[in-house]
N, C-alpha and C positions, 0 to 999 in steps of 0.2 A: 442130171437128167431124170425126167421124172417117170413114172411107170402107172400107168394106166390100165386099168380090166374093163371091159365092155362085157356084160352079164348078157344083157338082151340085144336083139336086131337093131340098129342102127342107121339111118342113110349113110351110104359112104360119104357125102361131105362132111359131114362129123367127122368120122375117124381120119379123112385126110387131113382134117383143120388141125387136128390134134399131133398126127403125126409130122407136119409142117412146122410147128413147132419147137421139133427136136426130141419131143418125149418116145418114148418105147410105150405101145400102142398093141396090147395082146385081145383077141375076140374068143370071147371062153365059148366053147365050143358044146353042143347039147350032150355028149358026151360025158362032156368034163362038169360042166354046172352043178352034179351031186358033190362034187370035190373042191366050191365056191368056198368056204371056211377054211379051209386047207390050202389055198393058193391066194388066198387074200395078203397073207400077213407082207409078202415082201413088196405090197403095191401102196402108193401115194393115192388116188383116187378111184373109186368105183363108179361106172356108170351102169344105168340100170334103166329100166320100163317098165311097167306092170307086170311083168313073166318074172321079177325076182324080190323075193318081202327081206327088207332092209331089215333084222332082225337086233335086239341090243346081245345077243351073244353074235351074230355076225359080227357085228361093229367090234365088238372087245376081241374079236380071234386080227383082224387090222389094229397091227401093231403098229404099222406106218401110216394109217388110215389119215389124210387131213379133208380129202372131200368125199362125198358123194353127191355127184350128179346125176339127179331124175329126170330122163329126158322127157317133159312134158309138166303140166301143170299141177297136177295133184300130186299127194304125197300121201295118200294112206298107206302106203306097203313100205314106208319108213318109220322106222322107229326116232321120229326127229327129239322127243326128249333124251333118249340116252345119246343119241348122238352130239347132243348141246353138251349134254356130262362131261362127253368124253373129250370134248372139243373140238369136234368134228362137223364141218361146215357143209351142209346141204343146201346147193342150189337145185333151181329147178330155169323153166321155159314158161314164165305165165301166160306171156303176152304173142306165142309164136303159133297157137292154132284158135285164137281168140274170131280172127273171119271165118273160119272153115267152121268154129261152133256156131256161130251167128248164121251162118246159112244156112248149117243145118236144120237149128230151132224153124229157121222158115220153111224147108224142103218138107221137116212132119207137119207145120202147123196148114201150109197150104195143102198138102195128101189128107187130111182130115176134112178140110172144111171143102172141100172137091170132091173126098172119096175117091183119090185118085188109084189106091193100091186096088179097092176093092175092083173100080171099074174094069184095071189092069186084068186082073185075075180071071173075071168073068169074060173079057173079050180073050183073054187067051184059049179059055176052056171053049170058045165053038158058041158063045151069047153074044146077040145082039139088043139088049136091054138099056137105051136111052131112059127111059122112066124111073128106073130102078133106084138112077145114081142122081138125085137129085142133093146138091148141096149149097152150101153159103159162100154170099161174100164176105171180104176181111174191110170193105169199107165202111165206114158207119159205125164199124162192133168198137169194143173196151177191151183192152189189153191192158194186163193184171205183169207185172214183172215184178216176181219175187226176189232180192238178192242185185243193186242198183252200182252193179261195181263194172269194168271195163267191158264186157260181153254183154250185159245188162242195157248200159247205154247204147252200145251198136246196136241193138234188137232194138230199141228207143227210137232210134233214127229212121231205122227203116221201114217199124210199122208207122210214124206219119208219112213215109213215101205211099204207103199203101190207105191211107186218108183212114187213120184208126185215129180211138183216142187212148190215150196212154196215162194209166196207173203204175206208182211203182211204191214200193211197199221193200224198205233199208233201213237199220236202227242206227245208221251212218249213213243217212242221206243228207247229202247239201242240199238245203233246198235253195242255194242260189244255183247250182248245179244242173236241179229241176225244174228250175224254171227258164234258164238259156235253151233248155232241150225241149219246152213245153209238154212237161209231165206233170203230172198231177199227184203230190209225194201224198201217201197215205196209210193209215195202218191197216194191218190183216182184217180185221172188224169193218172194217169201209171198203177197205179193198174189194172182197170174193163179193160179195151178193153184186157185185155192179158190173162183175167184168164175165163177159163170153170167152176169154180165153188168159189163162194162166199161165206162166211159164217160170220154170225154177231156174235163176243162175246165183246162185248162194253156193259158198262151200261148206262141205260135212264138218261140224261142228257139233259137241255136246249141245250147243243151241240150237241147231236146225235140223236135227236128226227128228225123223218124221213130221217136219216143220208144217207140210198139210197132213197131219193127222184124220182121224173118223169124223171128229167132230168140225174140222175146217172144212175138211169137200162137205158134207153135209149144209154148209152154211153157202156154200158157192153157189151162184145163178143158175136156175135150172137148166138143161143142155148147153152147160159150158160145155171147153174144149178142156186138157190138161196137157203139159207142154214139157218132159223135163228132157234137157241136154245137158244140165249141169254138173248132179253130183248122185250117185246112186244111194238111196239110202236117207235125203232130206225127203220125200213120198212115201207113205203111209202103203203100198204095193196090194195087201187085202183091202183095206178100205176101200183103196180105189177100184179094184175088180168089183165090190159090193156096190160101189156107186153107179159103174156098168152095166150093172148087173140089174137093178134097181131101173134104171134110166135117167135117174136124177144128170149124171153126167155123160153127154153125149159121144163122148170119146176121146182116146187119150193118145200121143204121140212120146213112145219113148224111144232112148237110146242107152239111156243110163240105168245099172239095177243095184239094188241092194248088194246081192251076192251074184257076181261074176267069176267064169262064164254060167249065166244061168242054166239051170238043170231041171227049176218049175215054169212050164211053157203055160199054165193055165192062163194066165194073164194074158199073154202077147198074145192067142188064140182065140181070145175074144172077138168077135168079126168086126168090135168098135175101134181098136188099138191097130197102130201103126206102129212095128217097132223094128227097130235095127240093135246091132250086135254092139256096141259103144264106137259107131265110128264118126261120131263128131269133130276127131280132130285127123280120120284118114281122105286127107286129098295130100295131092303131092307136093302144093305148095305147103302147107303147112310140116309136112314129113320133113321139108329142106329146113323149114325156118328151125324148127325144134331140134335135129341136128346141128344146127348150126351154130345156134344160142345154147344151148349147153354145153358145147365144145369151149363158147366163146368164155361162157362162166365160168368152167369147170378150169380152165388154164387163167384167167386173174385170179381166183382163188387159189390157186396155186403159188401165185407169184405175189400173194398176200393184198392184194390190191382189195379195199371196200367197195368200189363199184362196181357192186355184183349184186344180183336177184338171188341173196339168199333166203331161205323159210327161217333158220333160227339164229341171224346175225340178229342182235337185241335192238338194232335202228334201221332205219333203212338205206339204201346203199346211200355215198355220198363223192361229190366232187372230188377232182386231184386235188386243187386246193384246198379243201376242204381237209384231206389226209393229211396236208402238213400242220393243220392242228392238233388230227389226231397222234400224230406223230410228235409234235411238241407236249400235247397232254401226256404221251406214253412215258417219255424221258423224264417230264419233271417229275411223276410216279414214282419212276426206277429211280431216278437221283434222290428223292424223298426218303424211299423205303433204305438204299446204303446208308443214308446218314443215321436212320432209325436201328442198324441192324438188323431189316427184316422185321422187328417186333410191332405191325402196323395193326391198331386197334378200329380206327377210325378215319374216315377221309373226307373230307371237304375241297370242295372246289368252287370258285367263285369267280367270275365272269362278268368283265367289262366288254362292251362294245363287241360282242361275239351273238351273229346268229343265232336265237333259240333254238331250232331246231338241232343245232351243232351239239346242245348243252348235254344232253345224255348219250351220243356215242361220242363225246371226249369225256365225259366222264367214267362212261368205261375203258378208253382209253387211258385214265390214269389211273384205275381199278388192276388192271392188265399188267402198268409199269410197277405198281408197285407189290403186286405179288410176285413178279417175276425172281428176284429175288431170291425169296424163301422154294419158289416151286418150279421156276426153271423153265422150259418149253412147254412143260404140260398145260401152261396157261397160255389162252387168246382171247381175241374178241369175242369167240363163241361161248366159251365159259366163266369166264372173267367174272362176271356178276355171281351164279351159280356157285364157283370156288368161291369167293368173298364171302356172301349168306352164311354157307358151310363152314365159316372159320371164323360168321359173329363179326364182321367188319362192314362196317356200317358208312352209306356213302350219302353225303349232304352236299347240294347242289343250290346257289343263292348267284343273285346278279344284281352288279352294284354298277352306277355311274357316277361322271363328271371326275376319276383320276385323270388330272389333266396330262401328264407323259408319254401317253399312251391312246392312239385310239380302239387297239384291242388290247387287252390285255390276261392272262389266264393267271389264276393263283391255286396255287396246289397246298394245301396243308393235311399233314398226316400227322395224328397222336399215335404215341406206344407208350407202354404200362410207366416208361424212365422220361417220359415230354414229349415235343412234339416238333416239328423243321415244318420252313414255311419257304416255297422258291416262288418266283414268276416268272413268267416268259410271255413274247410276243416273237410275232411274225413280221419283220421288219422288209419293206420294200416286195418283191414278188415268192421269194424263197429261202428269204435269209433267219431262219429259227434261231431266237436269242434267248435266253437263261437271261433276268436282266435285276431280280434280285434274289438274294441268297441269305435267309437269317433274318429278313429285313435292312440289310447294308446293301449297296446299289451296284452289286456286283454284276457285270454283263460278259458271257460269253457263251461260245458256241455248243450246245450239248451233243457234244460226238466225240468221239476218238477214244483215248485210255487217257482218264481224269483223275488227278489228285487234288480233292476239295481239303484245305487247310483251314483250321482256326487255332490264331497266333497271338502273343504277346505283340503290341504294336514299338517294338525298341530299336533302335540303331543295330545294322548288320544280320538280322535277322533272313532277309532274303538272302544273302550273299550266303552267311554258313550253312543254310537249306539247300540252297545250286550247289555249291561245294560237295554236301554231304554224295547227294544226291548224283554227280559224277562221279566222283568215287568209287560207287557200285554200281557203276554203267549204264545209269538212266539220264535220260537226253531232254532237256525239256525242249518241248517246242515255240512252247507260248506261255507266258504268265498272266494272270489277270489280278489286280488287288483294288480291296476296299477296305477304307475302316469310314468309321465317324468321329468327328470334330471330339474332344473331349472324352471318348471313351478307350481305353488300355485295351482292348484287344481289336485285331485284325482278320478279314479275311482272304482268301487265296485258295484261286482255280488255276492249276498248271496242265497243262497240254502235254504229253509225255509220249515220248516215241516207244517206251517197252513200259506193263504194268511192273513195279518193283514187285518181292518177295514179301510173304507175310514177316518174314524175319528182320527185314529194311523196313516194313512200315512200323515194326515193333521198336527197333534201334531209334525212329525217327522220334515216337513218340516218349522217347527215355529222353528228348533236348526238354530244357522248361521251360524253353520259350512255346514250344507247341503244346496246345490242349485237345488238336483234334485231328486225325489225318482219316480220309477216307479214298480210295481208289474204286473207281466203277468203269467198263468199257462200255461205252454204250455203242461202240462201232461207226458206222460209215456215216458221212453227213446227211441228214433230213431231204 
């Protein structure tokens, strides 16, 4: 059963989703939250919101630590590199208050070009001043979209409902993307002088931090608008008050700040700014979705499953199918690394008839199996790469065609300091994971259960006084597998074994001179 802490407020369908599950489901309490380090260690998952900074001495006091779940999209109050270190799997919700932001970008951008706050204001105070509040329409104008990722495009959509023309301004734009959408893909240089209204949906990046600096608003069309719902901290905050200040920029619609909860009001006080408290992603529906979808992540990451919205899984999530690759890349790893002893220098992996995209999370899937190993549970998909680098192990990735056997096939080879083992496997029919050679001899079987991989003298009776031995001291085979080739003196052999023998039976075994090689591995339940 797994056990779960909830740091910050939560919807209840989160926490039911989670408790429907079977997990032990505790909500730390305001009270208790100074003593979050101290009640961490005995929990499997943290959930968290912006009220709690994921810390790398947090993370190391989570001895059991496998996730952290941020409920909501951004992740600055995690420390997501140490949690990669540590192998610690952070999801989040990108995609669950993505319309509640998009409306919102429009709720300031239309109170700006209406002066609808101001108008408010003054008709509450006892004016009746029609003249006063003269403003723009959004037809006709240029919208400038900084940052062309899933929110980006929704705002896309909906200023051509409102008959704009649309800029957008991605150093990862498709522009076959922008032009199904009828955008106008352009750089920051072309972008600003042209467009009346700006808007940031980029996230905080070493790259986009102050990404409209002094000198971009200064270059933007005189009485633009400025537009950020996205990320506090990609806006230039003095510049912009000086651009207001100035006139150059007619006025700015935030949500989003540098440093939250803000403390400097000079800005938002400005009588040209429209701003609200970060609540771009508070309506209710999106409160349900983001509870939902991080309960939903936070329990497949639990239960090891890759299709999941993590921040520092090294691919992005991938098909069920698609895990019985990863799954077959992990084994023939681990099967690699026993016969190497653990002493894995180098890894190559090569790839017939297998999806590109697939190429690099099974490649760190046989990264994963073959330190496993040497270092046991502390490796996964999250740090797998990470531990590798750290230990000088070096992973080469190539894709060949036309083996005709096979129409996918995976090959795993790993060198150590004494040689190197070389397996392959395919996925045969919908589920069926095969080992299909071993050494180079055309060995096929199933990698799961508790395996005795043998290399033998190829001579009369040899299997039989191996089974013999081998009941003797009470191991049961289940299934034998064998290969040699035509004209060569040695043989190989994969047994199936209902209990792992004794270091002291595989030592006995290897004192026969018909054997050169015995190795036992569990690799557990079938794929």
């Amino acid at each position: 059963m797994y056990r779960i802490l909830i740091s910050d407020p939560l919807h209840p369908s989160g926490i039911s989703l989670l408790r429907e599950s079977g997990a032990q489901v505790d909500v730390l309490s305001a009270e208790d939250k100074p003593r979050l380090a101290e009640l961490l260690p005995k929990y499997d998952a943290l959930v968290v919101r912006s009220g709690t900074t994921v810390t790398a001495e947090l993370l190391a006091a989570g001895e059991r630590l496998r996730v952290v779940g941020r409920a909501g999209i951004g992740v600055d109050n995690v420390d997501v590199k140490a949690a990669t270190e540590r192998g610690i799997l952070v999801v989040n919700a990108p995609t669950a208050n993505m319309m509640s932001a998009t409306e919102h970008t429009f709720a300031l951008m239309l109170s700006l070009a209406r002066r609808v706050a101001a108008a408010d204001a003054s008709l509450k105070s006892g004016a009746w001043d029609r003249k006063k509040f003269v403003g723009s329409e959004l037809q006709g104008k240029t919208l400038g979209i900084l940052g062309f990722g899933r929110i980006g495009q929704r705002v896309a959509a909906r200023a051509r409902a409102f008959e704009m023309t649309v800029m957008a301004y991605d150093p990862f734009l498709d522009e076959e993307v922008a032009r199904r959408q009828e955008v106008e893909p352009a750089s920051l240089e072309e972008l600003l002088p042209r467009a009346d209204v700006v808007t940031l949906h980029t996230p905080l990046t070493e790259g986009t931090k102050n990404l409209l600096n002094a000198q971009r608003l200064e270059s933007l069309k005189a009485g633009a608008l400025v537009i950020n719902c996205g990320r506090g901290g990609t806006l230039d905050e003095k510049a912009l008050l000086a651009g207001l200040q100035s006139g150059h920029i007619a006025g700015a619609g935030l949500d989003v700040f540098s440093k939250e909860p803000l403390t400097d009001f000079e800005l938002v006080r400005h009588p040209n700014v429209v701003a609200t408290p970060h609540i771009g992603a508070q309506t209710k529906e999106a409160q349900l979705r983001i509870a939902k979808d991080t309960a939903e992540m936070l329990l497949k990451a639990l239960d090891g499953s890759m299709a999941v919205t993590a921040v520092n899984l090294p691919f992005r999530s991938v098909s069920a199918q698609a895990e019985l690759q990863l799954s077959l890349g992990e084994r023939l790893g681990r099967l690699a690394s026993v016969l190497l002893d653990g002493q894995v220098r180098r890894v190559e992996v090569d790839f017939t008839g297998v999806d590109a995209s697939l190429h690099r999370p099974i490649g760190v899937a046989v990264l994963k199996g073959a330190l496993t190993p040497a270092i046991g549970e502390a490796v996964n998909y999250v740090n797998a790469e990470h531990l590798a680098a750290s230990r000088g192990i070096s992973l080469a990735r190539a894709e060949h065609q036309g083996i005709p056997d096979y129409s996918q096939l995976l090959q795993v080879r790993l060198e150590g300091p004494e040689g190197s083992i070389e397996l392959a496997g395919t996925i045969l029919g919908a589920r069926d994971a095969r080992v299909v050679s071993y050494r180079g001899y055309p060995l096929e079987f199933r990698p799961e259960g508790r395996l005795m991989l043998l290399r033998n003298d190829d001579v009369p009776g040899v299997v039989g006084k191996l089974g013999t031995f081998l009941g003797e001291n009470g191991i049961n085979i289940g299934n034998i597998h064998l290969a040699r080739r035509k004209g060569e003196r040695d043989a190989v052999a994969a047994l199936l074994l209902d209990s792992l023998p004794s270091s002291a039976v595989v030592e006995d075994l290897l004192a026969f001179p018909e054997v050169a090689e015995a190795k036992v591995v569990d690799l557990g339940d079938r794929i």
